[in-house]
C-alpha positions as a Markdown table, in Angstrom:
| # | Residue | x | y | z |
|---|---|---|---|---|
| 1 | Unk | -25.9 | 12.2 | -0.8 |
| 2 | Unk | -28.2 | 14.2 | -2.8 |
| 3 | Unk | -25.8 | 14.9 | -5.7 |
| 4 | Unk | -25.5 | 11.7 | -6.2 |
| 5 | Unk | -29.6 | 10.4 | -6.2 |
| 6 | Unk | -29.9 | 13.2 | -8.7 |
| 7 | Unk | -27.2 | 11.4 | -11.3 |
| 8 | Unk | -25.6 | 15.2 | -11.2 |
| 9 | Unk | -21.6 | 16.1 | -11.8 |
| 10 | Unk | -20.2 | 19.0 | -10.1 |
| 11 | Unk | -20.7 | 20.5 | -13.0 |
| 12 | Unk | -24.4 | 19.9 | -13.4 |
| 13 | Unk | -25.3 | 21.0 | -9.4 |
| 14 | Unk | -23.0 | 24.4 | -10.6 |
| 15 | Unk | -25.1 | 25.2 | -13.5 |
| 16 | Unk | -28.6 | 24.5 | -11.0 |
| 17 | Unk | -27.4 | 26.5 | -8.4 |
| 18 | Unk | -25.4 | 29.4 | -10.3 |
| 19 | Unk | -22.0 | 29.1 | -8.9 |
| 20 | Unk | -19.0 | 28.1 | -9.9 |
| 21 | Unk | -18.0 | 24.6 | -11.0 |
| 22 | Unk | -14.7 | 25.0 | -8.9 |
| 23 | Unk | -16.3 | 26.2 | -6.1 |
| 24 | Unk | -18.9 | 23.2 | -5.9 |
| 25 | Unk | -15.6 | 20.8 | -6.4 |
| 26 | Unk | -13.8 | 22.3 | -3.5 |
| 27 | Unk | -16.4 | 22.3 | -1.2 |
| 28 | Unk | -17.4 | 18.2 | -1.8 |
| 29 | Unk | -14.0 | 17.8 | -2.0 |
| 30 | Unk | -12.8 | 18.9 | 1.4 |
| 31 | Unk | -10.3 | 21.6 | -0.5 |
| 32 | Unk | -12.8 | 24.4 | 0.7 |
| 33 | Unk | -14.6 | 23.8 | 4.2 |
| 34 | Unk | -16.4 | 27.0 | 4.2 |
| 35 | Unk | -18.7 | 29.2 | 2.2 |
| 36 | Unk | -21.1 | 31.8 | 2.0 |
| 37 | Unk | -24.4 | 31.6 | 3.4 |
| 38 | Unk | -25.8 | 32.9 | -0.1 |
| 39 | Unk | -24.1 | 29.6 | -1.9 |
| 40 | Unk | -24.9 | 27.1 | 0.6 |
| 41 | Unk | -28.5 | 28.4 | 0.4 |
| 42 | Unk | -28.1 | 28.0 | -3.8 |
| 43 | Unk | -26.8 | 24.8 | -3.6 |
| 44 | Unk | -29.3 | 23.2 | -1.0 |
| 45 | Unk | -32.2 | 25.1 | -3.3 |
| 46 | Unk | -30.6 | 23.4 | -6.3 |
| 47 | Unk | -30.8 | 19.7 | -4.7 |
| 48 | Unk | -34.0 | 20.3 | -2.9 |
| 49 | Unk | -32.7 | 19.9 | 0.6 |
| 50 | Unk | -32.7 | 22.2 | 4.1 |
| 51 | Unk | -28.9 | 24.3 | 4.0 |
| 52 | Unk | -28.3 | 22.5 | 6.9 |
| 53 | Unk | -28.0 | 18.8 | 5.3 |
| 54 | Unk | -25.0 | 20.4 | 3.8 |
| 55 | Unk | -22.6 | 20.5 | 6.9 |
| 56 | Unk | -22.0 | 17.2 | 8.6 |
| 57 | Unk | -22.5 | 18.6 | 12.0 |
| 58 | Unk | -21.6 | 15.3 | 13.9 |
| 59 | Unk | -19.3 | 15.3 | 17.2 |
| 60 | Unk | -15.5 | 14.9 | 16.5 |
| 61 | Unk | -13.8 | 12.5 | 19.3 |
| 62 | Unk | -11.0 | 14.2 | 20.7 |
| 63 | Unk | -8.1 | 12.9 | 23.5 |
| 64 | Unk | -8.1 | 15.3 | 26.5 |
């Protein structure tokens, strides 16, 4: 994960991207599953990836 090859906190990604310190917490903790697509694009500017390497966009298995 990015935030975590940059040595950042929450906290530290917040103050790079200009949100919220909460608002980064929620989202990497699974509290918050959605956002803006003004903050996503902060936050991926802020770690220096595409706003897509945000969203784990994988297949879920399901039972039919």
């Amino acid at each position: 994960m990015a935030l975590t090859y940059q040595r950042w906190s929450y906290a530290d990604l917040a103050r790079a991207a200009g949100v919220s310190k909460s608002t980064v917490g929620n989202l990497a903790s699974g509290a918050r599953t959605t956002t803006n697509p003004e903050t996503a694009a902060k936050i991926a500017k802020a770690l220096n990836v595409k706003t897509s390497d945000l969203f784990d966009l994988d297949p879920v298995p399901y039972a039919a």
